[in-house]
N, CA and C of each residue as an Amber inpcrd file, in Angstrom:
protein
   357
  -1.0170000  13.7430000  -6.3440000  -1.0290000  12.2970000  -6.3840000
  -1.0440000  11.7640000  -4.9610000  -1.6300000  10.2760000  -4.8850000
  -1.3930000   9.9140000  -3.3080000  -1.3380000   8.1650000  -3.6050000
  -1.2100000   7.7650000  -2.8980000  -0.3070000   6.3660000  -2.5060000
  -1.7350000   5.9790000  -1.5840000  -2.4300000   5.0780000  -2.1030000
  -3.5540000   4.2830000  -0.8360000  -2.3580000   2.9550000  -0.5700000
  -2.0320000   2.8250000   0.4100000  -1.1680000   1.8140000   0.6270000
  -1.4630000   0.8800000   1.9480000  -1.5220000  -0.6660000   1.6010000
  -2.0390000  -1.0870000   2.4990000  -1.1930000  -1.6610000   3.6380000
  -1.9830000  -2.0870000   5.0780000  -0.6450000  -2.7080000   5.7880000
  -0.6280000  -4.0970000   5.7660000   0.5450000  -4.6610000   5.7290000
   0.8750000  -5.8810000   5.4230000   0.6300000  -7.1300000   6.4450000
  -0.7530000  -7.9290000   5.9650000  -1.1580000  -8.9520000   7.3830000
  -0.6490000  -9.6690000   7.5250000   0.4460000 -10.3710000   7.1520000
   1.3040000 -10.8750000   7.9130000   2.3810000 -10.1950000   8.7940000
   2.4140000  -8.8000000   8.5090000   2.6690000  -8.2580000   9.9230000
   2.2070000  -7.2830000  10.4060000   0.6310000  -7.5160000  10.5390000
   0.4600000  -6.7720000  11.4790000   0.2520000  -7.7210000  12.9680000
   0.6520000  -8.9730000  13.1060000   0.5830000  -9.4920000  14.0170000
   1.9570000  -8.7480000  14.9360000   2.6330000  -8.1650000  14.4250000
   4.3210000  -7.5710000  15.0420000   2.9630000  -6.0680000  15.6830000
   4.4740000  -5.4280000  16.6610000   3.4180000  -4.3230000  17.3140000
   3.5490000  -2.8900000  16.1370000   4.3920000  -3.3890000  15.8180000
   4.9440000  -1.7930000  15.0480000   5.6470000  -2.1490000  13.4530000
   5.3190000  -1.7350000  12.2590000   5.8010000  -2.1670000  11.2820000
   6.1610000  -0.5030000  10.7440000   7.0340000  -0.4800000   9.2620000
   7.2400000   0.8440000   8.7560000   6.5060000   1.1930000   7.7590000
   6.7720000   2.3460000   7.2110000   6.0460000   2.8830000   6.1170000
   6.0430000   2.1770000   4.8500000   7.6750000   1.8050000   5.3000000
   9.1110000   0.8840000   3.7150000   7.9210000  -0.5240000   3.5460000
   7.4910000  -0.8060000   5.1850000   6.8680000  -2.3110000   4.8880000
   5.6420000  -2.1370000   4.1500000   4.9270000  -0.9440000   4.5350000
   3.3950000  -0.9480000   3.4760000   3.9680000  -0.6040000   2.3010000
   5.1160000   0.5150000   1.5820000   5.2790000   0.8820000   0.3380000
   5.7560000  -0.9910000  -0.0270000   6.3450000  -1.6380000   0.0220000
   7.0010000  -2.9860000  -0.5480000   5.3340000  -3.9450000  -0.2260000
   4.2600000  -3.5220000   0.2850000   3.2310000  -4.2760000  -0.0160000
   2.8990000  -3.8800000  -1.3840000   2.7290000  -2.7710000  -1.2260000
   2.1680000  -1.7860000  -2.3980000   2.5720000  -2.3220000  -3.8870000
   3.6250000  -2.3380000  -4.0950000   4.4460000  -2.7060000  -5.1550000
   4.8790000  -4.0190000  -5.6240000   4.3700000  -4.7060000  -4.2270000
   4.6360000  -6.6870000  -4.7150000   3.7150000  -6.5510000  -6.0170000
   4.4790000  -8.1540000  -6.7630000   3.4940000  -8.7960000  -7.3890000
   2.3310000  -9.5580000  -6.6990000   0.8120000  -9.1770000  -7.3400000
  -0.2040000 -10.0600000  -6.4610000  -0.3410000 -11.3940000  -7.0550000
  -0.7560000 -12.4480000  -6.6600000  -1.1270000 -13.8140000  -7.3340000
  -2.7750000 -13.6600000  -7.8120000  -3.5500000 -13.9540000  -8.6980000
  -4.8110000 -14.1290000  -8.5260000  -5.5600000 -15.0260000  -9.0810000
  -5.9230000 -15.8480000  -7.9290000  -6.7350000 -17.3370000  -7.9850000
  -7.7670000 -17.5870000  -7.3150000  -7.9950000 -18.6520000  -7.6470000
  -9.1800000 -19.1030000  -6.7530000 -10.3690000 -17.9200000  -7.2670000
 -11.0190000 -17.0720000  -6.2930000 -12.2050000 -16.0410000  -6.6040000
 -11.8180000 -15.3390000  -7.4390000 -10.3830000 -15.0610000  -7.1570000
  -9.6900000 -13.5510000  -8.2820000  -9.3950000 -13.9190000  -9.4130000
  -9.8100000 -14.8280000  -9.8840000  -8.9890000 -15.4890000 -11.2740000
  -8.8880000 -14.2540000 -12.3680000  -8.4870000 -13.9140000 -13.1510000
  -8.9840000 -13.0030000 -14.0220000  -9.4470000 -13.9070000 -15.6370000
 -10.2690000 -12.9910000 -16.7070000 -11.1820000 -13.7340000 -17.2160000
 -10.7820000 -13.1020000 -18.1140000 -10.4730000 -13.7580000 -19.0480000
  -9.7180000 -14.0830000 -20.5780000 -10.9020000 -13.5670000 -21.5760000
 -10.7250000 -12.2520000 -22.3370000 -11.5740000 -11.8730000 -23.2650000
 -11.8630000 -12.2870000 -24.0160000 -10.4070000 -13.5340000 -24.7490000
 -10.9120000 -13.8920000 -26.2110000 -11.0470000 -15.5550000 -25.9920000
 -11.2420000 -16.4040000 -24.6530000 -11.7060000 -17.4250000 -24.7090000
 -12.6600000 -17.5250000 -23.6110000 -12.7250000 -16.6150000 -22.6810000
 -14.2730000 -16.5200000 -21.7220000 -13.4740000 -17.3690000 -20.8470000
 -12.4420000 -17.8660000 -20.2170000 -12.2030000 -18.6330000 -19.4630000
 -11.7210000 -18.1670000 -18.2750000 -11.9920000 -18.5370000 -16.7120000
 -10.9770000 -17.5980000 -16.2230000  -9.6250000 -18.4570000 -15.6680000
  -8.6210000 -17.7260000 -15.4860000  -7.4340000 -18.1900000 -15.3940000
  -6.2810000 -17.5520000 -14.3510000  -5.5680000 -18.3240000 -14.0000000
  -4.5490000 -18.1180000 -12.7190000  -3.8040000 -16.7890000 -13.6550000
  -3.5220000 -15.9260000 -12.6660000  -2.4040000 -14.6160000 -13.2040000
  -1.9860000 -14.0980000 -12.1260000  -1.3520000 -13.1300000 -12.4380000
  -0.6360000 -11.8670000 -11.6120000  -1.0000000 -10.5180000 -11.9530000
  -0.9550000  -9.9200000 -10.8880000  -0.9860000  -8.2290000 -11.4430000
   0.3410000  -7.5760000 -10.4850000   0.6400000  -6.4270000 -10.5880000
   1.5630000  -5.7030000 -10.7150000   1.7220000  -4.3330000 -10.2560000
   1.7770000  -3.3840000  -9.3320000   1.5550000  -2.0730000  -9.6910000
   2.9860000  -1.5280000  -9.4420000   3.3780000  -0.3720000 -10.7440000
   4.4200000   0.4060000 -10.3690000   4.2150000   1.4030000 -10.1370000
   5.4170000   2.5580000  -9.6450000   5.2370000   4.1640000  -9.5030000
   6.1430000   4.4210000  -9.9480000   6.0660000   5.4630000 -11.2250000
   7.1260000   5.7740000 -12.6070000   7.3710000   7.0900000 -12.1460000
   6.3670000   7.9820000 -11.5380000   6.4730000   9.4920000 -11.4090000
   5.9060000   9.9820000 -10.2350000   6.5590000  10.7570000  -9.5520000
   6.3660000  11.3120000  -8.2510000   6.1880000  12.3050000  -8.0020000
   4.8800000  13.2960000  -7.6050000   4.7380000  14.1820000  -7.2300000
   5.1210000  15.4680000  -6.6490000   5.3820000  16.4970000  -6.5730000
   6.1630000  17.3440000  -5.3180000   5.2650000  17.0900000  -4.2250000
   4.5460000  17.1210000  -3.5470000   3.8230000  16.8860000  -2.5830000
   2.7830000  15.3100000  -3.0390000   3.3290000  14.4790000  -1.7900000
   2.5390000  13.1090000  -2.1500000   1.7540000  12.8470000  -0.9550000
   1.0490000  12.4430000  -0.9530000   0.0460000  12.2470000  -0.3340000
  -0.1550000  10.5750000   0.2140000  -0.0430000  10.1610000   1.3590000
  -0.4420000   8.5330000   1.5320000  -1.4610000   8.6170000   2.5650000
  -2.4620000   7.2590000   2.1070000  -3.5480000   7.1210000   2.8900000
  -2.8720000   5.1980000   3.4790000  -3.2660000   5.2760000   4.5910000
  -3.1770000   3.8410000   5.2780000  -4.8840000   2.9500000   4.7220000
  -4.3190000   2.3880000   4.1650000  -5.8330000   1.0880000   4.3540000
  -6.0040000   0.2720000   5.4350000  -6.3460000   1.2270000   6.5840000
  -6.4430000   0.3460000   7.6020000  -7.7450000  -0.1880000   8.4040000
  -8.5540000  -0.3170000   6.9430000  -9.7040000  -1.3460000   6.9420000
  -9.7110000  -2.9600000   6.4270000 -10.3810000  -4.1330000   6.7200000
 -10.1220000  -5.1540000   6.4670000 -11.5310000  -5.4640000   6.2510000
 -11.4910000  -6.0140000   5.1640000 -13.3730000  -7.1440000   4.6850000
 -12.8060000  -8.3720000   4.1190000 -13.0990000  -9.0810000   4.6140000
 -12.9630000 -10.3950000   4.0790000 -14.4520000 -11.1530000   3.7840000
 -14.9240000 -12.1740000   3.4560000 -15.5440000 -13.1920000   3.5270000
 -16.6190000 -13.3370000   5.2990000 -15.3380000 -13.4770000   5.3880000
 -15.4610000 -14.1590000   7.3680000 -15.6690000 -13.1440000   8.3210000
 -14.9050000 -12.0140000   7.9670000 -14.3010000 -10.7980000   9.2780000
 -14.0120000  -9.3730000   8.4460000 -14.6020000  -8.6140000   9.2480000
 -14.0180000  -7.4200000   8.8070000 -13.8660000  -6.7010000   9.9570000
 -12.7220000  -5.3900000  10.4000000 -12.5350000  -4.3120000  11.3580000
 -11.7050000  -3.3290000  10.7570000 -10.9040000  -3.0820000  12.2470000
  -9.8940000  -1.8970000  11.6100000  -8.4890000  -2.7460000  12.1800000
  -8.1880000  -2.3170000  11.1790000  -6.3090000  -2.8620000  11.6530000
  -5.5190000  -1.9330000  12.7770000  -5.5590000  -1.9140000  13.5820000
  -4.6770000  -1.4030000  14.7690000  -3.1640000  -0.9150000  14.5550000
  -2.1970000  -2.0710000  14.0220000  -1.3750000  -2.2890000  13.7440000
  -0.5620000  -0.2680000  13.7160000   0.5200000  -0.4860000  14.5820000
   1.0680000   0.8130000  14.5050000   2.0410000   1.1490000  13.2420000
   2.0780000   1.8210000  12.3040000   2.9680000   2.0080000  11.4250000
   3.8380000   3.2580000  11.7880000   5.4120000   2.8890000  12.0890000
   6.5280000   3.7150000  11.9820000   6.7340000   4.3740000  10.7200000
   7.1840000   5.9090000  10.6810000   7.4910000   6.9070000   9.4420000
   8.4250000   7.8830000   9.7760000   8.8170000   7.9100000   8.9380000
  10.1210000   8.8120000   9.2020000   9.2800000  10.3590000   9.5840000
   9.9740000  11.3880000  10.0230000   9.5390000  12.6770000  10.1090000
   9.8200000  13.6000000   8.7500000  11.5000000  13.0180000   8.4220000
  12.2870000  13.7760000   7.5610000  13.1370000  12.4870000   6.7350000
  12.9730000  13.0630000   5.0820000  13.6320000  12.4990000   3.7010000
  13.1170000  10.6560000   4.1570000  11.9180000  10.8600000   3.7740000
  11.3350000  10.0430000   3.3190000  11.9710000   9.0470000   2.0850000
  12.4370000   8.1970000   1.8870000  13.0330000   8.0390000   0.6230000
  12.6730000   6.5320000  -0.2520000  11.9400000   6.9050000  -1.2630000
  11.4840000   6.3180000  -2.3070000  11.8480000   5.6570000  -3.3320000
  13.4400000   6.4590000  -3.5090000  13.8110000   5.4600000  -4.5090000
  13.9550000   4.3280000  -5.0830000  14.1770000   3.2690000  -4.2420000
  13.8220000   1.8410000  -4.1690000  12.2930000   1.2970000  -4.8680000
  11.4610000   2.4200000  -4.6770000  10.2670000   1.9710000  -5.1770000
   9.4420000   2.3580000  -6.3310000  10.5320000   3.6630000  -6.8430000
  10.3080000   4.1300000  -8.0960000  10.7280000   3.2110000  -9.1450000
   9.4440000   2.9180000 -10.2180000  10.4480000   1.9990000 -11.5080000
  11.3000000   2.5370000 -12.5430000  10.8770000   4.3570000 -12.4060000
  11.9130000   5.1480000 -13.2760000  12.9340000   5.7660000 -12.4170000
  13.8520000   6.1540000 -13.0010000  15.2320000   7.1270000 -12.7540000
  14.6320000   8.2500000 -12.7130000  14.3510000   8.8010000 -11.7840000
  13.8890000  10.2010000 -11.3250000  15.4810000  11.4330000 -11.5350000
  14.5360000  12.3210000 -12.1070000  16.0550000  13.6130000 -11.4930000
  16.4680000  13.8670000 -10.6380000  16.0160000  14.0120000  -9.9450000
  16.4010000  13.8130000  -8.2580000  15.7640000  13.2520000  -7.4290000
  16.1600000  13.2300000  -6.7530000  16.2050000  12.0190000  -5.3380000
  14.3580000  12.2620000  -4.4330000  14.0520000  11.0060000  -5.0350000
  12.6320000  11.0060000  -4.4100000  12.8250000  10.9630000  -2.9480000
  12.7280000  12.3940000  -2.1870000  12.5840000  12.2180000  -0.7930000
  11.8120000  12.8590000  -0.4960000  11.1140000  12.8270000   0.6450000
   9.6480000  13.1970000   1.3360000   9.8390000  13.7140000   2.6280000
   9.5030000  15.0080000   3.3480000   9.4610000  15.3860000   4.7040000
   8.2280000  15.5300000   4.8440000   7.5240000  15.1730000   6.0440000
   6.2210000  15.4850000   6.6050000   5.9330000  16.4260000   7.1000000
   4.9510000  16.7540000   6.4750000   4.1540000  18.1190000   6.4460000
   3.0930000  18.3230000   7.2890000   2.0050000  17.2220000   7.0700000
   1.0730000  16.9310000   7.9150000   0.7310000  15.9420000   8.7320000
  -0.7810000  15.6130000   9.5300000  -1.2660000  14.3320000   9.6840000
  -2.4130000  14.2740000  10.0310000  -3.2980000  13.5730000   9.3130000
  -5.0330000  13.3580000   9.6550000  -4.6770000  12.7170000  10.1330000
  -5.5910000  12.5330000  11.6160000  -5.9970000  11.1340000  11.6920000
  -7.4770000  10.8370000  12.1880000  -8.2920000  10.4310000  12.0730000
  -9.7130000  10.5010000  12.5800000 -10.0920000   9.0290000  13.1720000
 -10.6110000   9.5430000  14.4920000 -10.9250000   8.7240000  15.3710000
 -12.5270000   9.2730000  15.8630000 -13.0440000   7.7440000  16.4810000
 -14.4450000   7.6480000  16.6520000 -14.6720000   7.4600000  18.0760000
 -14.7900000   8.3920000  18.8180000 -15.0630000   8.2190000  20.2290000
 -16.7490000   7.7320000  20.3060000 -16.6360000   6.5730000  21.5240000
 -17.5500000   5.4900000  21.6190000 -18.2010000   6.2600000  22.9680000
 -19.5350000   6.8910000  23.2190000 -19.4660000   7.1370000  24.4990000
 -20.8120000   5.9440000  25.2810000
């Protein structure tokens, strides 16, 4: 399993945010209006809502990717923004919606990172 988790633009204007701040993006409720409306099957209409995502079950080895691409309308790049992570016991619980058997914690194992040298 893996976690695409994004970083949070209202702070990536800060120099350094945490992992805790993209997992609590991850897991907000979203609003969706305006373009996102969602569209009502049994009257064709579309309409103001929310969506939701939880994480009920956790992997032995989890996997997170940073979304640290941006498209908008207007602008698109890469988000810079430095994200802080623990090395060791990663801890999840807070963001699990079930009672796990034990204690969702995470040590780092690895790290991609791929970069594009401009010559």
């Amino acid at each position: 399993m893996y976690l695409s988790l994004p970083i949070p633009e209202e702070k990536s204007s800060k120099k350094t945010i945490t992992l805790y701040d993209c997992l609590g993006q991850f897991i907000a409720e979203e609003r969706l209006e305006k373009d996102e409306k969602w569209r009502c099957p049994k009257c064709k209409d579309f309409k103001d809502s929310s969506k939701k995502i939880d994480i009920w079950t956790l992997p032995n080895i989890l996997i997170i990717h940073l979304k640290r691409f941006m498209f908008t309308r207007h602008k698109r790049g890469k988000l810079r923004t430095l994200v802080d992570f623990p090395l060791n016991e990663l801890d999840l619980s807070k963001y699990v919606a079930s009672t796990p058997k034990d204690k969702p914690t995470y040590d780092l194992f690895a790290i991609s990172v791929k970069t594009v040298l401009s010559l």
